[in-house]
N, C-alpha and C positions, 0 to 999 in steps of 0.2 A: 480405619482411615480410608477416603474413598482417592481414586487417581485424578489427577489435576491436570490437563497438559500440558496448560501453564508451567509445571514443574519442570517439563525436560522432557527428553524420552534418551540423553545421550549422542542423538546426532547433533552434526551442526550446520544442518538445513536450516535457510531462513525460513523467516515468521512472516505471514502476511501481515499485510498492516490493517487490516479491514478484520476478519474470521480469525485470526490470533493462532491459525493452525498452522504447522508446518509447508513448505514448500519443497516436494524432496524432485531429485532430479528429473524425476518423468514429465514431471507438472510442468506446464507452461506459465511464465511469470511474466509481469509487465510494471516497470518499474511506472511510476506515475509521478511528477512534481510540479505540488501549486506555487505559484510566483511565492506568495505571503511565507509559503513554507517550506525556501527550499533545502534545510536541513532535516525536515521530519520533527521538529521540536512540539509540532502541536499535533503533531499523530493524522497529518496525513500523507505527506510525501512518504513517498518508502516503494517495496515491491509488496506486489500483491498476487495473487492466484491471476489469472485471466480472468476466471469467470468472475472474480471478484472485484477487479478492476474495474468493469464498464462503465457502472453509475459513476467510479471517481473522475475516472478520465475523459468523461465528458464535461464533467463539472469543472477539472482543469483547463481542461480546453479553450472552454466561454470564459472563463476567469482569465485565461491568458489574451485573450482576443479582446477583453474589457481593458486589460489595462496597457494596452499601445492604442488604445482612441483616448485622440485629444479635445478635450473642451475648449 
């Protein structure tokens, strides 16, 4: 049977929400949240690595600046 990391490894470092890998204390984390999803329900709010963060957090960004303009 092959290893999954999915499975665990026994710590209880968060999980990025992007690469699904661990986050252990050295790493720099950056929590990120879109308006639509700010519980994580739809798998993107959450923390993520840094590096893996940047495409979100831009993407929240413009998403949050979208929605305080009024028509």
């Amino acid at each position: 049977m092959d290893y999954d990391p999915r499975w665990g490894d026994g710590s209880n470092d968060p999980w990025c929400t992007h690469c699904r890998q661990p986050i252990t204390p050295k790493q720099q984390s950056v929590r990120v949240d879109f308006p639509h999803d700010p519980h994580g329900f739809r798998g993107l709010s959450g923390l993520y690595h840094a590096e893996c963060s940047k495409p979100f957090a831009s993407m929240a960004r413009a998403m949050n600046m979208l929605s305080f303009r009024r028509i």
